[in-house]
C-alpha positions in Angstrom: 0.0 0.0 0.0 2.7 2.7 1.3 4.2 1.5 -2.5 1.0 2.8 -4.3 1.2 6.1 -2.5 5.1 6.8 -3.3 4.4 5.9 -6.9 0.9 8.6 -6.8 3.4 10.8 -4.9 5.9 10.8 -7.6 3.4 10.9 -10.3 1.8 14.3 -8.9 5.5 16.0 -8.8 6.0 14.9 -12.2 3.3 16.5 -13.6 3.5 19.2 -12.0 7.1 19.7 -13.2 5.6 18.9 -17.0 3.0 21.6 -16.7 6.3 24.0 -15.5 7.8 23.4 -18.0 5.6 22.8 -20.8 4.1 26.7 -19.4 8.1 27.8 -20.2 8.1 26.1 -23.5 4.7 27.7 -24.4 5.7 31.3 -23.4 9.0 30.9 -26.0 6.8 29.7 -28.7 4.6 32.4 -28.1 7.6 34.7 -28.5 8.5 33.2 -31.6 11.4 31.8 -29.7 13.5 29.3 -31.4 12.7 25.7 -29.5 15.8 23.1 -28.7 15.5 19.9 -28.4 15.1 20.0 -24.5 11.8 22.0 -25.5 10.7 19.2 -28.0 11.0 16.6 -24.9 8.9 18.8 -22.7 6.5 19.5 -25.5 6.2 15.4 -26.0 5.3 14.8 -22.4 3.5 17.2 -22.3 1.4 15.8 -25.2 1.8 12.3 -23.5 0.3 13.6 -20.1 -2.6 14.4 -22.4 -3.3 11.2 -24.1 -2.9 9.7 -20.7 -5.7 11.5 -18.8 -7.8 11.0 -22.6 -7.3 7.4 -21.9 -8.1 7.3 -18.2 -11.4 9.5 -18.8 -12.6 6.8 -21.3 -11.7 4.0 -19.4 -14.0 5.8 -16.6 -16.4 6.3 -19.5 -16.1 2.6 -20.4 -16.6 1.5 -16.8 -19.3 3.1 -16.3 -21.1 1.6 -19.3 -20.0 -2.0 -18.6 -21.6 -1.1 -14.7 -24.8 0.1 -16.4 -24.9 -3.2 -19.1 -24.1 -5.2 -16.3 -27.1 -3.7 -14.3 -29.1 -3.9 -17.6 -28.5 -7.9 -17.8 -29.1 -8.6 -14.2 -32.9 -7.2 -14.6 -33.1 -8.9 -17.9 -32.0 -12.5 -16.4 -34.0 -11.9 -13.3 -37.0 -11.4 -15.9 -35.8 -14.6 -17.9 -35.5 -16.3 -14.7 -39.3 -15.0 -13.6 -40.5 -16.1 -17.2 -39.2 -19.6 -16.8 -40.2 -20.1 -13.0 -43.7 -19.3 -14.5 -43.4 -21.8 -17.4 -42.5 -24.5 -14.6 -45.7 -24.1 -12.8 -47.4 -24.0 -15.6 -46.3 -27.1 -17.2 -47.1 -28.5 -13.4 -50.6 -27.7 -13.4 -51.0 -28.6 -17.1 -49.6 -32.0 -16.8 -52.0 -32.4 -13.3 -54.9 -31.3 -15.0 -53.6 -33.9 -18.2 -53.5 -36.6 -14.9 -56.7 -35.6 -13.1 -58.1 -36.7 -16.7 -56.3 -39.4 -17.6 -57.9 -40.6 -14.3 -61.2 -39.8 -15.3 -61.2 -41.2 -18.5 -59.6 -44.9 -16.9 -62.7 -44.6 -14.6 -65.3 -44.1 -17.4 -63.6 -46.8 -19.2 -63.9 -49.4 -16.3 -67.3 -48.2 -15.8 -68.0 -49.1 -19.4 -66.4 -52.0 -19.8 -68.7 -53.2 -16.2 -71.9 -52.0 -17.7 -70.9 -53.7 -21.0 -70.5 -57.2 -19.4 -73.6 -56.9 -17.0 -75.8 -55.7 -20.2 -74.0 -58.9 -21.7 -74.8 -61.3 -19.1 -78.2 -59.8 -18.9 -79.0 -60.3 -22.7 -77.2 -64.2 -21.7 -79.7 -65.1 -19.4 -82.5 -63.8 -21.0 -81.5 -65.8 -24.3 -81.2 -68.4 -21.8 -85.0 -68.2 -20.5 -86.8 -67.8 -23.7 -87.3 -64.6 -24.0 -86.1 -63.2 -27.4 -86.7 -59.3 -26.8 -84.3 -57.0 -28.4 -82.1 -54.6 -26.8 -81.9 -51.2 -27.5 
């Protein structure tokens, strides 16, 4: 930790220094001073100092889209999540109600099938007494 605050430290005076001199550099080419080479360096870093606070504003920029995506795709899988819990119950009570009449339908079945044999054996033993009424 006491690492990261030497290196911040060190960072700070360095820029500071840059703007310094990069202020010196700009007075001389404001008074159409010729620039040395010392100038050029200053006016590089300068221009380096630049593209390095450019970059770290849009990587703040870029973070704080990927936070607001992220927050964007937690609400949509919640609501995917919501969608597919409600499926789930409904396939449950579908496949109950296809059950409760499954059942229903064995019953009527058996029930049939009991009133087919006893009209049968009815229509037997009438045969078997004589009597040749129809049934209808």
């Amino acid at each position: 930790m006491l690492g990261w605050v030497f290196v911040l430290m060190v960072e700070s005076v360095v820029a500071s220094a840059i703007d310094k001199a990069l202020e010196t550099v700009l007075r001389k080419v404001g008074e159409g001073k010729k620039l040395t080479t010392e100038d050029l360096v200053v006016l590089m870093l300068g221009l380096f100092q630049e593209i390095r606070k450019d970059v770290t504003e849009t990587n703040k920029r870029i973070d704080a889209i990927n936070d607001s995506l992220s927050k964007r795709i937690d609400e949509v899988n919640k609501r995917i999540d919501e969608l597919s819990k409600g499926m789930s119950e409904m396939r449950e009570s579908i496949n109950r109600r296809i059950d409760e009449t499954n059942k229903r339908i064995d019953t009527l079945y058996d029930l049939l099938g009991k009133n087919i044999r006893s009209t049968n054996k009815t229509r037997n033993n009438t045969k078997a007494v004589g009597n040749t009424a129809p049934i209808m």
